[in-house]
N, C-alpha and C positions, 0 to 999 in steps of 0.2 A: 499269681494271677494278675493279669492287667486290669487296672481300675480306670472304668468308664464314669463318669458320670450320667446321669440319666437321660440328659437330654443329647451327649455323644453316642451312647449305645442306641438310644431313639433313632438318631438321623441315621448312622451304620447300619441298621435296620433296613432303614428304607434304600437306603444306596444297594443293600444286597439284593432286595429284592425287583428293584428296577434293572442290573445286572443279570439277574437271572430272566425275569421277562424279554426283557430286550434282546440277551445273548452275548451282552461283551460288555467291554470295559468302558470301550470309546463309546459306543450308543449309550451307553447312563450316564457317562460323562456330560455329554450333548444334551440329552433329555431333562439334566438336571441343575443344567449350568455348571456345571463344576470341570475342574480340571483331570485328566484322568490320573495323575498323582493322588488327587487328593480321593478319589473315586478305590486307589489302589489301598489308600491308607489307611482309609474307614474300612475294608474288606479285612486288612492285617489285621488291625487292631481289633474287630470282631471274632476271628478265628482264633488270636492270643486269648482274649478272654474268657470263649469256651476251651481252650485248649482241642482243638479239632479242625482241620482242613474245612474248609465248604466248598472251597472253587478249588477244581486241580485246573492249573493254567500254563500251555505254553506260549513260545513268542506267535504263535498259529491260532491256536484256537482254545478256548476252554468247556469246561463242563462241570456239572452239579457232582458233589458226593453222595452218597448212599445217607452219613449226616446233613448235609448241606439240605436234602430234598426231604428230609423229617421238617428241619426247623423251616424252614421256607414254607412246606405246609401250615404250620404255626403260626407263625407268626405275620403268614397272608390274614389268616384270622382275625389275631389281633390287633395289627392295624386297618383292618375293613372295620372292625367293631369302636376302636377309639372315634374312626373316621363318621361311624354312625352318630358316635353320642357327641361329638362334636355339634354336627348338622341338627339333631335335636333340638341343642339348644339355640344354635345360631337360624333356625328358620323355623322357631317356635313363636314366633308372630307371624301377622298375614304380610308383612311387608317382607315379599322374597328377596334377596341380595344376593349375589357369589357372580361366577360363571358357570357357563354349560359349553363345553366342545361339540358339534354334534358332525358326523358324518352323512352326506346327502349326493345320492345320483347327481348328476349332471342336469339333465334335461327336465326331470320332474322337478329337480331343487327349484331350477329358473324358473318354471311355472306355478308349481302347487307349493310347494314346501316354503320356499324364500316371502312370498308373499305374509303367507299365514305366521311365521315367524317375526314379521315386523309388525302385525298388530298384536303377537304377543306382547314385544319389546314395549307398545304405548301404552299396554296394563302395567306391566313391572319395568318401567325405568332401572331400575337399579340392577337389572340383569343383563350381563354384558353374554354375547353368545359370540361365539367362534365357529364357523363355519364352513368346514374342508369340501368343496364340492369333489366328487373321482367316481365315475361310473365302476372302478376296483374294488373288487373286497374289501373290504380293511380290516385290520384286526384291531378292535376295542382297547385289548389292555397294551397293544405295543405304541397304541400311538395315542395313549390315553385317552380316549373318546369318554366321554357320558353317554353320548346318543349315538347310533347310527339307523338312518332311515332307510330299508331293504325292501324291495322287491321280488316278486315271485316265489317258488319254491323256499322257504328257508332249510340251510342243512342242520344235522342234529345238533345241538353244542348244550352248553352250558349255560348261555345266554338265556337272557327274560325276554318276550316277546310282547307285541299288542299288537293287533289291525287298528290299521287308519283306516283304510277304506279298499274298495272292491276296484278295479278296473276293468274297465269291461275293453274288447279287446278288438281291434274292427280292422277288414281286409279293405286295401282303398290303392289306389291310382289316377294318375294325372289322364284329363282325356286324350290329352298330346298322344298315353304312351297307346291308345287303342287305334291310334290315327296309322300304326304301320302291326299291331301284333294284332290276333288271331282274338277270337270273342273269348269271354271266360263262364261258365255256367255250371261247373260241377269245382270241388275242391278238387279231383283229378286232375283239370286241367290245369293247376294250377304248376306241373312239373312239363310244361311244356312253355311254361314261361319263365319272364326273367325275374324272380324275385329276389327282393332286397332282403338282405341279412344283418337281423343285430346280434352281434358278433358273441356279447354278455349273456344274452336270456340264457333259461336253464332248458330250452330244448329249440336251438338256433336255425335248425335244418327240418323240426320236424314241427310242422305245423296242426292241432287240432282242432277238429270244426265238430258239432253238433245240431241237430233237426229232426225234431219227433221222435226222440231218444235213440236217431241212430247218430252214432258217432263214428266219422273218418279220419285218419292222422295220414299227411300226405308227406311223404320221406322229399325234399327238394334235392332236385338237382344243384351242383352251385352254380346261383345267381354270378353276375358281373360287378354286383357292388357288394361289401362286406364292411360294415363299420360299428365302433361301439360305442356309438352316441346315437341318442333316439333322435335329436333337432339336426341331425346332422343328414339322418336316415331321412326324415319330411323333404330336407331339401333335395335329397336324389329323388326322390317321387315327385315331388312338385317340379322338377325339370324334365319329366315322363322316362328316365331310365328304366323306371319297375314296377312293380307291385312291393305294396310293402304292408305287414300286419305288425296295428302298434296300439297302445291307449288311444280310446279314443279324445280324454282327456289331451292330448298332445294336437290332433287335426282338428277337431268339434268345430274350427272359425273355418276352416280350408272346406270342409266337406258343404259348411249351410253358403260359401259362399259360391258354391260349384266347381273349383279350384282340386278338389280331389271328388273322386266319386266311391259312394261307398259299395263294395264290390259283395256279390253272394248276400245280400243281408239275410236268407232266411234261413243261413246259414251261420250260429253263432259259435264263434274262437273261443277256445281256453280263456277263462278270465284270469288276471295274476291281482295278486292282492298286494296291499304296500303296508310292511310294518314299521314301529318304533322297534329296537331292537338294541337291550340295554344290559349292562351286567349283574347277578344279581345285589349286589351288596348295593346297588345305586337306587332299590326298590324302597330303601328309607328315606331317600331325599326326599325333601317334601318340594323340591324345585322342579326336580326331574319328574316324579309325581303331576305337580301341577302342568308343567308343560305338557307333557303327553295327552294330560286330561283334553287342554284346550286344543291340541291336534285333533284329537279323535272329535273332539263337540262343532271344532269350524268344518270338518270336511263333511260332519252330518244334516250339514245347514242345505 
């Protein structure tokens, strides 16, 4: 049997299971600083010491074994659990330390998120955060996130979740764009115009409206603009291209200054809600804990 020492078999450990997350040799490599030699050698030497394959690999592609995907279950465990009792002790004072990676939309990071995260930073100095803005999905565990901050519908996972706050959702246009199109006064008429499309949301094309509990969903024609940045979609409305349905956290200065007009009001849109959305072993941080807290208490202000 191959003799590891503990804190060899330890790191082998986690080289396997970042391999297996990620899908290859070269991405743990990368992820982990390490050369993909040495990524190959901690993988041998692991599989020597159980006596049992984990990774079948060719010069192409690899994949888990039938063993590889028992222990990998395992011992995701018990490095979440060491990683717990780690954190325990190291942010068992009030004075928080580490980093936090967190993933954030684009257009709401730039407005609501990015702000509220720099008066966390003048609470806790000593927390350094990282910051991935991408209107894209992301996956938590491939691009080792702590945080990611989500919008609208969430799909089912395994992930932990929290509301930060409600958005409420408002139909709006430049008066430029009514200076050559047709009046608007039902959500019907809203497929006889040009509406702008964000490209992301979880129902792009199909708009709903509610008033005195009747509720309409208007199937859109396609608009002439399609993009999947929300500050990007204001600016096609703010040059009168369309009609565009967005937070109204996003136009609130554009609409009180007259610059957009808000359309249908007694007609109120789907509202999407914004979560924290975390994994769960990260529910022991007392960092990620805390942050989250102070999201949800600044956006309640």
């Amino acid at each position: 049997m191959k003799i590891l020492s503990k804190m060899d078999k330890l790191r082998a450990i986690n080289v396997f299971r970042r391999v297996i997350e990620l899908g290859s040799f070269k991405a743990a490599a990368e992820d982990m600083a390490l050369s993909k030699a040495a990524v190959s050698k901690n993988i041998n030497e692991l599989e020597e010491y159980l006596k049992s394959p984990l990774i079948n690999r060719t010069t192409r592609k690899m994949h888990i074994t039938e063993n590889g995907q028992v222990y990998y279950n395992h011992v995701c465990n018990i490095l979440d659990e060491m990683k717990n009792a780690d954190l325990s002790i190291i942010e068992s004072t009030n004075h928080l330390r580490g980093s936090i990676k967190i993933s954030v939309p684009m257009s709401v990071g730039l407005l609501e998120i990015n702000p509220a995260i720099c008066e966390f930073m003048k609470i806790h100095p000593d927390i350094s955060i990282e910051i991935i803005m991408n209107d894209q999905y992301v996956d938590l565990v491939d691009q080792g996130l702590d945080i990611a901050i989500r919008g609208g519908d969430l799909k089912s996972s395994s992930l932990r979740s929290r509301k930060l706050l409600n958005m409420k959702r408002i139909l709006c246009a430049s008066p430029s764009y009514f200076e050559q199109a047709e009046a608007l006064t039902t959500p019907e008429d809203l497929r006889s115009h040009n509406c702008l499309v964000y490209s992301l949301s979880s129902s792009p094309k199909h708009w709903g409206f509610r008033r005195n509990g009747k509720i309409k969903t208007v199937d859109l024609v396609t608009g002439s603009y399609v993009v999947n940045n929300g500050l990007a979609l204001k600016q096609a409305a703010l040059s009168g291209i369309g009609i565009m349905l967005t937070p109204e956290i996003f136009i609130d200065k554009e609409i009180k200054s007259g610059e957009l007009i808000h359309l249908l009001p007694e007609w109120e849109a789907d509202e999407h809600a914004l979560y924290a959305v975390y994994p769960y072993h990260k529910e022991q941080s007392q960092k990620i804990r805390t942050f989250i807290d102070f999201l949800i208490n600044y956006f309640d202000k």
